[in-house]
N, C-alpha and C positions, 0 to 999 in steps of 0.2 A: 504494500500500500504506500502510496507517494503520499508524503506531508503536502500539506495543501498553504497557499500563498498569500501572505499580506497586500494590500493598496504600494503601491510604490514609495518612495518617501519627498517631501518637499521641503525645500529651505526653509525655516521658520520665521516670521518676519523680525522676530528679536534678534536674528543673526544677519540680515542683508547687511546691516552700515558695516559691522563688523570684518567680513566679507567684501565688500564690493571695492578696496583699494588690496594691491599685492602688500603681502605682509610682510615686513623686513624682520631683520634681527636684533637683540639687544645687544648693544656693547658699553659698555662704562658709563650707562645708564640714559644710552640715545640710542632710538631707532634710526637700523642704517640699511643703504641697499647690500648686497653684496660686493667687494671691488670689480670682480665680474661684470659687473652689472647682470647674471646670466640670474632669469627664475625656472622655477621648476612646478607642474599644474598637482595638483591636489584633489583627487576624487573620492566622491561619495560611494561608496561601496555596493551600497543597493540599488543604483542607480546605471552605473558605470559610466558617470558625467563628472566633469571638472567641474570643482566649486569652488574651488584658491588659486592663487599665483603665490609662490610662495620662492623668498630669497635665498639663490644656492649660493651658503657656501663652500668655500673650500681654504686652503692651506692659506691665503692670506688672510682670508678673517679669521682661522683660529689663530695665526699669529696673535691680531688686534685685541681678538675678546681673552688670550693666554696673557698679552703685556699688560692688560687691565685689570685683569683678575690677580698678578704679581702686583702689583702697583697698590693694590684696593688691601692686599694681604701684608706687606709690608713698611707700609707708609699711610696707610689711609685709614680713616674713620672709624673701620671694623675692627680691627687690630686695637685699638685705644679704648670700644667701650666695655664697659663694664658687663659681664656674666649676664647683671640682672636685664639689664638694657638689651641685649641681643634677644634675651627672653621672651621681651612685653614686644619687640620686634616679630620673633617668630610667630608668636601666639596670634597675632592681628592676622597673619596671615591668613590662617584657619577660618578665625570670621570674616574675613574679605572672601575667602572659600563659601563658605555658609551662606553668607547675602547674596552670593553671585552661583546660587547653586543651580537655578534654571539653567541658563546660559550655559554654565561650561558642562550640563546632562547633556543640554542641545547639541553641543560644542561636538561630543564623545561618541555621539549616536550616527552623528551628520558624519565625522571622520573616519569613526572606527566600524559603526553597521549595528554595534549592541542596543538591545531595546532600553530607551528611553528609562523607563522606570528602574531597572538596573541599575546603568549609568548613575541614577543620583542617589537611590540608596544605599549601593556601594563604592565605586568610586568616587564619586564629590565626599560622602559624608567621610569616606576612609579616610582620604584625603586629608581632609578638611581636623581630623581630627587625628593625624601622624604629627604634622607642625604643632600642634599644643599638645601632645606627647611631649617632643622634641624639644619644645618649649621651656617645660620643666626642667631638664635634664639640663639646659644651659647655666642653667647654678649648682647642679650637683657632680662637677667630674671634678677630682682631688685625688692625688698623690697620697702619700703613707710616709712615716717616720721609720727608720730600721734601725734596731739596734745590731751594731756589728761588734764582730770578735774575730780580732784579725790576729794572726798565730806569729805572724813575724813581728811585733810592734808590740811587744808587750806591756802591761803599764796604759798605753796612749786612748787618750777620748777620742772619740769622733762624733760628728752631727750630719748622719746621714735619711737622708728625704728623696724621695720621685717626685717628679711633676709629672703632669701628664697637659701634653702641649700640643695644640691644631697642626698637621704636617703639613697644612701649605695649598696650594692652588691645588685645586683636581677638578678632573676631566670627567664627564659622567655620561653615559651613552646609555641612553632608555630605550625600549619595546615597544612596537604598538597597539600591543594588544591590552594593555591598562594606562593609556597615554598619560592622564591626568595622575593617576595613584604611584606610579611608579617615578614620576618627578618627584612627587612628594616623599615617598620610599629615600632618593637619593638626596635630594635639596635639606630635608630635615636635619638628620644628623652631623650633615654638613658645617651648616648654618649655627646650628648648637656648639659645634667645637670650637668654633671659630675661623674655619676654613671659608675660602672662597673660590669659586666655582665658574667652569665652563662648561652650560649644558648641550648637548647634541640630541634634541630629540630624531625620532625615528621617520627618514623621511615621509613614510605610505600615512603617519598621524601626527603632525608637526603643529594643528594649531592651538589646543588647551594648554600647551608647553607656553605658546607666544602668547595666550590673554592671561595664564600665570605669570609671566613675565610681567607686565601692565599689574599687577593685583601686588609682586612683590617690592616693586618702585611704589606704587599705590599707600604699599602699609610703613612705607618708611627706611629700606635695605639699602643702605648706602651704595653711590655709582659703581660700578665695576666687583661687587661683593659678586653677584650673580649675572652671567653673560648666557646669554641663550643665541646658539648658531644651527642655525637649519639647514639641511643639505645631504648628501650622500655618504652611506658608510664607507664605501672606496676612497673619500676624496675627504672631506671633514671628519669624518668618523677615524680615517688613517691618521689624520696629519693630529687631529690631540691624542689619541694614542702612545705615537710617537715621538711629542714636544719634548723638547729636553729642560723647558722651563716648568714643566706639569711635574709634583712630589705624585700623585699619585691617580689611576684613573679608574674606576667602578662603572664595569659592564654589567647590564642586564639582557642575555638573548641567548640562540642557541649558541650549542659545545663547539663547534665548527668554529664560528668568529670569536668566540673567547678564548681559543688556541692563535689565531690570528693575532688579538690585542698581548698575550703573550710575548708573541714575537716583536712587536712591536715598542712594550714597554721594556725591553732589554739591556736600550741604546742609554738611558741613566738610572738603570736600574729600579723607576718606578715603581711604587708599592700599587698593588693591583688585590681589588676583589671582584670576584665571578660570580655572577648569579644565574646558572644556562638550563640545558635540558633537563627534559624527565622524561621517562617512562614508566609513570608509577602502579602500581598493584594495590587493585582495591580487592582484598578477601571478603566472602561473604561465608560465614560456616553455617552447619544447617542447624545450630540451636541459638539463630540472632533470628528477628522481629522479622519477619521475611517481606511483610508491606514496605516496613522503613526502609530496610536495607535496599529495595528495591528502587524507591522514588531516591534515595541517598545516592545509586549507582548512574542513575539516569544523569542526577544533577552534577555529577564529579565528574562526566564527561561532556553531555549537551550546554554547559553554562559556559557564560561567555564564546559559544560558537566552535566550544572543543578546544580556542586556541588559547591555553592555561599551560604553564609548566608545570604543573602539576596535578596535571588532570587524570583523572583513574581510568588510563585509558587501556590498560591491562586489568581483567575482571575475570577473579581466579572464584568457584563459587563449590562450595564439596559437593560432591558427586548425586546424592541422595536429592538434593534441589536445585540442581543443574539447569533442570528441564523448566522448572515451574518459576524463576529469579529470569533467565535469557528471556522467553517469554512474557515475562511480565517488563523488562526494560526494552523491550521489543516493542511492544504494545504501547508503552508512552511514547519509543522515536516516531513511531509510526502517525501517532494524535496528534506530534506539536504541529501549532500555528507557526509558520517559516515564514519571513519576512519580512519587510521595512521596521527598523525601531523605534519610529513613527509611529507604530501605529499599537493602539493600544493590547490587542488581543496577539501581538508578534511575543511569542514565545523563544525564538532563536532566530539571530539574523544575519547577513551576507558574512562570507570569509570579507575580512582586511582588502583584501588586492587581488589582481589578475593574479598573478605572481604564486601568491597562496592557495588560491582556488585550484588552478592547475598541479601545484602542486598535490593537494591532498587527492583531487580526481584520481592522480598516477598512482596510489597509494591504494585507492578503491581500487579499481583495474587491477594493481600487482596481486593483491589480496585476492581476489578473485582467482587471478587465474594459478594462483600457489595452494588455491583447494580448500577457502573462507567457502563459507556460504553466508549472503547476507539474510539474516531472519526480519532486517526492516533496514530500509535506505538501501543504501551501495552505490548512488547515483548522485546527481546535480538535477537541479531545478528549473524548469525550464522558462524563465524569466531571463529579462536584465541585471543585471547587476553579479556577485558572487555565491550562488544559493548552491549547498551544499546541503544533500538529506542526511536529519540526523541517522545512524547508522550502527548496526550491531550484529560482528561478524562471530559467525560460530563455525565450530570443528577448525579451530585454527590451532596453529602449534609453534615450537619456541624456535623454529628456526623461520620462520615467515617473515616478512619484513616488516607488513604490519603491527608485529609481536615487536621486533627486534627496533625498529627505529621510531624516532618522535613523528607522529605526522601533523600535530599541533592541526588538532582540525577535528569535527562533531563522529567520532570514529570508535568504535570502543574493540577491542578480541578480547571472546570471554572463553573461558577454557577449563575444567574441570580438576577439581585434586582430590584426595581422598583422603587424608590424616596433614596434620603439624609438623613430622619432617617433609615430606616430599612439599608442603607448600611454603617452608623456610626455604627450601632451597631455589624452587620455581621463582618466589617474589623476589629474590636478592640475583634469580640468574637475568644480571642488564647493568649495561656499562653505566646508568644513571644510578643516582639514589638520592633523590628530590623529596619524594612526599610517599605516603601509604595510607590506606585505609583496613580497619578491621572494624566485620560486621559479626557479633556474639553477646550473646547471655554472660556468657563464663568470665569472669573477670580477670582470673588469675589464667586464662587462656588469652586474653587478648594484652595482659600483662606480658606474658612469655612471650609473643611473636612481636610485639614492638620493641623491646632487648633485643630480639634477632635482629629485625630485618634492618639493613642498611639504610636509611632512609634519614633526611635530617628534620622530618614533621611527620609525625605517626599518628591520623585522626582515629578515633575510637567510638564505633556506633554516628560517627557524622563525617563530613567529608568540609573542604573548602573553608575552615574558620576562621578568620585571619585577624586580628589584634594586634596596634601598635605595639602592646607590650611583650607580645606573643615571637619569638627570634621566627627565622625562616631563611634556610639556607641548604647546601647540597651537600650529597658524601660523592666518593669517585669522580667521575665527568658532570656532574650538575655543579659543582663551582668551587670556589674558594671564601668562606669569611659568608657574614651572618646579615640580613637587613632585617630593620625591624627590633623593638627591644632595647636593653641595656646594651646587648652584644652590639649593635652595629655600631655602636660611638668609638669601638674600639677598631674600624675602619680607618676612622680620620683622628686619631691619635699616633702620637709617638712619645716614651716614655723616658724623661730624663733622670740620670740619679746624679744627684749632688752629694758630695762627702767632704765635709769641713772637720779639719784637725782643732781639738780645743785647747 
C-alpha cells in the first residue's frame, strides 16, 4: 500500500520580506556579499523550487570571518566580560529563540521539508532552551586546588591550581537535517567558554543558521564573537577545517567527511570533535509492551524523514513476535500522511535534496534486489519534490547493505534473534555505535544489554529523548567527544596547571 500525499507547500507570507533579497553572510558583525561575488539557489524540498539566493563562500571569506573571530577572541569585548555577563548574553538568546519561534518553524519546514508542528516543538523549543542550559554553565566552569608531594624536593611548599580556559577560535560545521538545533548544539557551549566562532552551516539548509545570526547580534554578542559563512563543504567547509588560525573545529555529519576534517585539521594540529554516523539497533524482546514498543519502532525511524543519526534503523525483535511487531510497524509506514510540512495532517515529509532522495532510492533498489522484501514502502512518491515511502524491509540479513551502511532516510531492516547472546552480538556487529534502543519488562535485562552494547545513548522502553543536560555522542566511527551536557564544555576547554613554590 503507497502512503498517500499532502497539498504541496507554499511560502508563508511571514517569510516573503525575509526571503525576497539574496542572503549574505555574517562577519565581525556586518552582513557581506561573498568576495566572489558568486550565490548559490536554495530549495524547498517539497516542492523542488528555489526559494533563496544565498552567498557562497569560500576560502576568502573564511579567511575574513577566521581574522574576526581571532580579533573578537583576543583583543575584543568577549574576552574582557565577565562569566556572568556572557551568561545574561546567552540566555537572551533563547528568548529571542522563543519570541521568534513561528518564523524560524516556518524557517525549518520551508528548508528542510519537516512538518511544521515538529519543527517548533522540537527544534525551536530545543533550541531555544540548549542557550539557557548553556547559559548557566557560563559561571560554573572552575579549576581545583592540588595538593602535591613531590619526592625530589623535600621539605618544599607548593601552591598548585588548574584553570580551565576557552581554547580559542573554532570552526563549526553543522547538518541539515536539525539546521536550527544543531547550531544551537554547537554555538552554546561555545559561547559559555568563552570561545569565538566560525559557523558553516550546511549548504542544502543555510537559512535558520543566517536569521540566528540577526537574533545573536539582536540579543547583544559582540562583533566578530560569532561569524556565520555559507557555502560548500569542498570549498568553505575545507578551507576552516584547514585554517591554521582555527584552535579547534567541531563536525556534525557523516563518518566519511569527519575522516576528511581529520585530515584536514592535521596541518596545526587542531583539536577536533566528531559527531557522525549511526546504525543503530532498536531490540524489541517479547516480554516488552508490544503496542508501545511498536509505535516507539515506527517513530525511531519515520521521525524527522528517517534522516536522524541515530535513528533505529536496525530492528532486531525475538523471534516469538517477529511476525506480529514487523507487521504492526508495517501497518503504521503504510497509514502515514507523506507530504508538504505545511500542511497540517503531513505526518512525514520530503528527503533534504535531490542528492538525498536519490540517494536512499539506491539503497531501496540494492535492498531489494540482495533478497529485503518490503512489507510497506520500498518506493518514492510520485509527486514533486523529494517523497520517499516510509519503509520496512524484512528477511534481511547482516551482510546487506541496507543492514550494513547508514542510508539516513524513512528505511528500517528488521531481522529476528532469539536469546541475549546472539542479540549482544548482532546489535554491537556495525562499525557505528551512536545510539540503541531496548524494548522489555525485565529491568535487570534491559540493565545487562545496555552494559553490553557499544553505543554512546542507550534509550530504554522509549526511543529519540534528547535533553540539554542529557551528553550525546558516538563509540567506534560515530565520533569523537560528547555534545550536549556538562561533557560538551569540555570541547572548548583547555586545562592549565599553575604550581607556585612558597
Amino acid at each position: 500500500m503507497s502512503s498517500s500525499t499532502a497539498s504541496p507547500s507554499t511560502i508563508p507570507s511571514d517569510l516573503e520580506s525575509f526571503l525576497s533579497s539574496p542572503k549574505r553572510m555574517l562577519i565581525n558583525g556586518k552582513w557581506v556579499n561573498a568576495k566572489s561575488g558568486k550565490t548559490f539557489d536554495v530549495y524547498d524540498p517539497a516542492t523542488d523550487q528555489v526559494i533563496a539566493k544565498v552567498a557562497e563562500g569560500d576560502r576568502d571569506d573564511i579567511n575574513a570571518a577566521v581574522s574576526s573571530a581571532r580579533a573578537a577572541f583576543d583583543s575584543g569585548p568577549w574576552s574582557k566580560m565577565t562569566a556572568s555577563e556572557r551568561g545574561r548574553l546567552i540566555w537572551k538568546i533563547g528568548d529571542l529563540i522563543e519570541a521568534n519561534a513561528d518564523e524560524l518553524a516556518q524557517l525549518e519546514t520551508l528548508d528542510n521539508g519537516k512538518p511544521l508542528a515538529v519543527a517548533k516543538v522540537a527544534d525551536v523549543a530545543l533550541a531555544a532552551d540548549m542557550f539557557r542550559y548553556m547559559a548557566g554553565w557560563a559561571t560554573k566552569i572552575e579549576g581545583n586546588t592540588i595538593s602535591l608531594n613531590v619526592p625530589y624536593s623535600p621539605g618544599s611548599e607548593f601552591h598548585a591550581y588548574t584553570l580551565k580556559e576557552p581554547i580559542g577560535v573554532v570552526g563549526q560545521i553543522i547538518p541539515w537535517n536539525f539546521p536550527l538545533l544543531m547550531a544551537a548544539w554547537k554555538l552554546g557551549p561555545a559561547l559559555a567558554t568563552g570561545c569565538t566562532i566560525v559557523l558553516k552551516p550546511a549548504e542544502q539548509t543555510p537559512l535558520s543558521a543566517l536569521r540566528l545570526g540577526e537574533l545573536v547580534a539582536e540579543a547583544g554578542i559582540p562583533d566578530g564573537v560569532v561569524n556565520i559563512v555559507t557555502g560548500f563543504g569542498e570549498t568553505a567547509g575545507a578551507a576552516l577545517a584547514s585554517h591554521n588560525d582555527v584552535d579547534k573545529v567541531a563536525f556534525t555529519g557523516s563518518t566519511e567527511v569527519g575522516k576528511l576534517i581529520i585530515g584536514a585539521a592535521t596541518g596545526n594540529l587542531k583539536k577536533v570533535t566528531l559527531e557522525l554516523g549511526g546504525k543503530s539497533p532498536n531490540v524489541i524482546y517479547d516480554d516488552a509492551d508490544i503496542d508501545t514498543a511498536i509505535a516507539g519502532a515506527a517513530d525511531a525511524i519515520f521521525f524527522n524523514q528517517g534522516q536522524v543519526c541515530s535513528a533505529g534503523s536496525r530492528l532486531y525483535v525475538q523471534r516469538g513476535i517477529y511476525d506480529e511487531v514487523v507487521a504492526g510497524v508495517s501497518e503504521i509506514a503504510a497509514n502515514m500522511k507523506v507530504g508538504s510540512g505545511f500542511d497540517p495532517e503531513t505526518q512525514m515529509g520530503p528527503l533534504v535534496s535531490r542528492e538525498q532522495f536519490d540517494r536512499v532510492s539506491g539503497f531501496l533498489r540494492a535492498g531489494l534486489a540482495e533478497g529485503a522484501e518490503a512489507s510497506a514502502g520500498g518506493g518514492t512518491v510520485d509527486r514533486n519534490g523529494y517523497f520517499v515511502q516510509p519503509t520496512v524491509l524484512k528477511n534481511a540479513s547482516p551482510e546487506m547493505s541496507v543492514v550494513r551502511e547508514e542510508i539516513f532516510g524513512p528505511v528500517v531492516a528488521a531481522m529476528p534473534f532469539d536469546n541475549d547472546g546472539e542479540i549482544t552480538t548482532q546489535a554491537n556487529n556495525s562499525t557505528y555505535g551512536l545510539a540503541a534502543g531496548i524494548w522489555t519488562r525485565d529491568i535487570s535485562k534491559a540493565h545487562r544489554l545496555a552494559k553490553s552494547v557499544k553505543a554512546g545513548t542507550v534509550w530504554v522502553n522509549c526511543y529519540s529523548i534528547f535533553d540539554a543536560a542529557l551528553p550525546f555522542g558516538g563509540y567506534k566511527q560515530s565520533g569523537w567527544g560528547r555534545e550536549m551536557g556538562h561533557a560538551a564544555l569540555e570541547n572548548y576547554l583547555q586545562t592549565k596547571s599553575v604550581c607556585v613554590s612558597l
